[in-house]
C-alpha positions as CSV (number, residue, x, y, z in Angstrom):
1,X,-1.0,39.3,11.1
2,X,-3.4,36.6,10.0
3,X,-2.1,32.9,10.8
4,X,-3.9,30.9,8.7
5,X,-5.5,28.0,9.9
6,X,-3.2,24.5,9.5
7,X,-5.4,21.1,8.4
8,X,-3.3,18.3,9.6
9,X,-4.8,16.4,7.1
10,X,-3.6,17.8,4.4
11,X,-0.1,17.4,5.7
12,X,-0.2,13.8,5.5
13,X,1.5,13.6,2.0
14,X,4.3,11.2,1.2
15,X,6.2,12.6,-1.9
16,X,8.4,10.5,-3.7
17,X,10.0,11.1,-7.7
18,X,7.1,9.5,-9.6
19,X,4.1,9.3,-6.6
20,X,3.0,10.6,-3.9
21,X,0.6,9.4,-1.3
22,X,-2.6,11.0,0.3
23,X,-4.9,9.6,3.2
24,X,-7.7,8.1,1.6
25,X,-10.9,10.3,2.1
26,X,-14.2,11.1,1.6
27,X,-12.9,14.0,-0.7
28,X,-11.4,11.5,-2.7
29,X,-14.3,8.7,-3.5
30,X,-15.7,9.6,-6.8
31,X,-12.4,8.9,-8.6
32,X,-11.1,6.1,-6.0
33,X,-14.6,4.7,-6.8
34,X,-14.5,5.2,-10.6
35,X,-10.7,4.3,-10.5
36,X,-10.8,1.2,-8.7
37,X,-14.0,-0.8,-10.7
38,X,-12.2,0.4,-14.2
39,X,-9.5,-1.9,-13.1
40,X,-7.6,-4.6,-15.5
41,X,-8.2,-8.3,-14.4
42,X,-5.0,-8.8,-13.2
43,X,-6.2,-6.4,-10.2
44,X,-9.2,-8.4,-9.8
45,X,-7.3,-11.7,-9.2
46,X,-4.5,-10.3,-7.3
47,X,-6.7,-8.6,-4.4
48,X,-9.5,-11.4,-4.5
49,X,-12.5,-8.4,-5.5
50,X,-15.2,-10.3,-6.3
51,X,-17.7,-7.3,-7.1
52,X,-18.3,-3.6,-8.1
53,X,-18.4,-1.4,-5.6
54,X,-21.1,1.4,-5.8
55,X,-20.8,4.9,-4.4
56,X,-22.7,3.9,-1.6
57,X,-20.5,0.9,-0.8
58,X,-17.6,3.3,-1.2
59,X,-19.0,5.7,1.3
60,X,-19.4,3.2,4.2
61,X,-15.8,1.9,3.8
62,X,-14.8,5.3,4.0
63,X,-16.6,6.2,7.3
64,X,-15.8,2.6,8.7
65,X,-11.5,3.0,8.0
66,X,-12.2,6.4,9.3
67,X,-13.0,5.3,12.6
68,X,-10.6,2.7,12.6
69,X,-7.6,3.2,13.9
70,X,-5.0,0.0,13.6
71,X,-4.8,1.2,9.7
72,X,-3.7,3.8,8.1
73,X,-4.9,3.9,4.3
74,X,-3.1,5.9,1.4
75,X,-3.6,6.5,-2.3
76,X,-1.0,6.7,-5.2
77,X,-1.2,9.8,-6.9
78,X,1.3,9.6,-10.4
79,X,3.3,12.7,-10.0
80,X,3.1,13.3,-14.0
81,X,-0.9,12.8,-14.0
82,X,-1.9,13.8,-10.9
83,X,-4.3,10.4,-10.9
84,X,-4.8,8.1,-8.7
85,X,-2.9,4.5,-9.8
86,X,-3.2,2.4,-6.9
87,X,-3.3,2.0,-3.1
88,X,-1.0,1.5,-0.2
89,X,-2.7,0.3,3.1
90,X,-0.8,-0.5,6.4
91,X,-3.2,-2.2,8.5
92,X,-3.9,-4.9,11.2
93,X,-1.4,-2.2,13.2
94,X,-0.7,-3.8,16.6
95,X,1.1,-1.5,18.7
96,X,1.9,-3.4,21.7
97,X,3.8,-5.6,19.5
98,X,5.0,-2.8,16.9
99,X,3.7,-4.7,14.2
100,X,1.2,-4.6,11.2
101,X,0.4,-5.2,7.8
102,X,0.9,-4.0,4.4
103,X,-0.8,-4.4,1.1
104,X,-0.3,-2.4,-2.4
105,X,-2.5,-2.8,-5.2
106,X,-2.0,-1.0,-8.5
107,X,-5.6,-0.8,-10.5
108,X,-4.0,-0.7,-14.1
109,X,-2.2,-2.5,-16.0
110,X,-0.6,0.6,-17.5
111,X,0.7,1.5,-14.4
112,X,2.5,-1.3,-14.1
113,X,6.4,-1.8,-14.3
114,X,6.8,2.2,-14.1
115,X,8.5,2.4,-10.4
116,X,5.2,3.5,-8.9
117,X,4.8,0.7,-6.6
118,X,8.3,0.3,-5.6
119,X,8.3,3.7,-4.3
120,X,4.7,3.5,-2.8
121,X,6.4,0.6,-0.7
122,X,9.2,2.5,0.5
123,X,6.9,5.6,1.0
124,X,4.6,3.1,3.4
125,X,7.5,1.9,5.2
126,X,9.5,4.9,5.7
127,X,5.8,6.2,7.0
128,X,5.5,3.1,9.4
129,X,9.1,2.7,10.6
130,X,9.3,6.2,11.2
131,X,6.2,7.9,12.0
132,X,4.2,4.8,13.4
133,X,7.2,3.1,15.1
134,X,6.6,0.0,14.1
135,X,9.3,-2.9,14.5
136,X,7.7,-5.8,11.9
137,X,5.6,-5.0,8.5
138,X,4.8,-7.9,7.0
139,X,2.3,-9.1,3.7
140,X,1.2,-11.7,1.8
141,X,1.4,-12.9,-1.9
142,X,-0.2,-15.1,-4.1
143,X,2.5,-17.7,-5.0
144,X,2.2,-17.5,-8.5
145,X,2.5,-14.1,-8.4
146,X,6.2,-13.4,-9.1
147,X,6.1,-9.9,-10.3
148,X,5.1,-9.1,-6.9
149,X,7.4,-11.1,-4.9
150,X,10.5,-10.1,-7.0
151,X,9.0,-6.4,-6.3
152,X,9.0,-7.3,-2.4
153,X,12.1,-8.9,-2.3
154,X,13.5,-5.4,-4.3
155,X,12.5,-3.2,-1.9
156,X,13.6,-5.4,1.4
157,X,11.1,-8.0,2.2
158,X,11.7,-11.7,3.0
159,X,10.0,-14.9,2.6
160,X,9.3,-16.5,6.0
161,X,6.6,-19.8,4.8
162,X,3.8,-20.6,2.6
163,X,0.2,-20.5,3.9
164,X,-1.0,-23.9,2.5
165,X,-4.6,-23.0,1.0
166,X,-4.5,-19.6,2.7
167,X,-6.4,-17.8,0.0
168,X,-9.8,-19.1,-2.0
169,X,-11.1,-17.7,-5.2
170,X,-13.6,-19.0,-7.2
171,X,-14.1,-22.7,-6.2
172,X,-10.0,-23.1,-5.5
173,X,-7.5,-22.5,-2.9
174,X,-4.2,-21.2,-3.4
175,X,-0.8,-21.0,-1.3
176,X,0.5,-17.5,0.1
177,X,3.6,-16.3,0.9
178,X,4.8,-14.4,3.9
179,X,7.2,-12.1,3.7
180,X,8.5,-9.3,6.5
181,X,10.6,-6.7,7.1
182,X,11.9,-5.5,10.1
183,X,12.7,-1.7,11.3
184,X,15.8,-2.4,11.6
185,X,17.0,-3.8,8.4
186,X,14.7,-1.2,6.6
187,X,17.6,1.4,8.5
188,X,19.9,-0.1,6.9
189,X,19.4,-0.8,3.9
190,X,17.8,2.7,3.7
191,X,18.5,5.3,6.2
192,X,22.2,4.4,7.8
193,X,23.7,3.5,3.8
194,X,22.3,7.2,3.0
195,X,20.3,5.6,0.3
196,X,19.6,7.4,-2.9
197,X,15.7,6.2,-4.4
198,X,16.9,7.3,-7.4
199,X,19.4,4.6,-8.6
200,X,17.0,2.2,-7.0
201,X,14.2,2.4,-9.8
């Protein structure tokens, strides 16, 4: 009998109704390259990108998160398209402390409001709860940004301040707010309640 090799790579899929999540990889840059620059505005302003990234830009981030391990980067696949739609990065991981941080970014407009994001989120989290054993995620939002909050707030995070001038953008500075969750009430509100995603989106 033949045993067929196993990639561990291509293991590390988070399926979920309407996404699911790969590692971000090198086999994966043309259309996370082409995907990300065709994004809508809204993108633009929400993660601060200030420029279009080339395929060469693309391939040094690539081999720089590769060899970086206090992140773990993921893109959102649409189950119906098979596309990408967006990202999901947990990163600044500090395991000492079991902590890190998270941020999503959906690249079009038209994927907005469809559930994706809410179950890339709890994709990420049940990934670093459970896998990562973290203890605190938390992330930061633009404070005019109320979709987003309201979408953090849905899926278990809570506000904790406002970073006065925490984030500048051409020739301004805007407030952030910080929002966690901890391992803990992720269990519960998830895991212990035997929650069903379904009648959450």
């Amino acid at each position: 009998m033949i045993k067929k090799s196993i990639n561990v790579k291509e293991l590390l899929e988070l399926s979920g109704e309407k996404v699911f999540l790969k590692k971000l990889g090198k086999e994966y840059e043309d259309e996370y390259c082409r995907t990300f620059n065709e994004g809508d505005i809204e993108t633009t302003i929400f993660t601060g990108t200030q420029q279009v990234f080339s395929k060469t830009d693309v391939e040094s981030y690539l081999q720089n998160i590769s060899l970086d391990s206090s992140r773990v980067d993921f893109i959102i696949f649409s189950k119906i398209t098979k596309k990408i739609v967006g990202e999901v990065v947990i990163n600044d991981i500090y395991r000492n402390n079991r902590s890190s941080g998270l941020r999503i970014c959906m690249f079009k407009k038209e994927d907005f409001s469809k559930g994706y994001g809410t179950e890339a989120l709890f994709l990420a989290l049940h990934y670093g709860f459970g896998m990562l054993n973290l203890h605190r995620i938390e992330l930061e939002a633009l404070i005019f940004n109320e979709r987003a909050i309201q979408l953090y707030e849905k899926v278990g995070f809570k506000k904790e301040g406002i970073k006065r001038d925490g984030w500048y953008f051409n020739h301004r500075y805007y407030d952030l707010v910080t929002m966690s969750i901890l391992e803990d009430e992720f269990r519960q509100k998830y895991i212990d309640n035997q929650f069903n995603l379904k009648d959450f989106l």
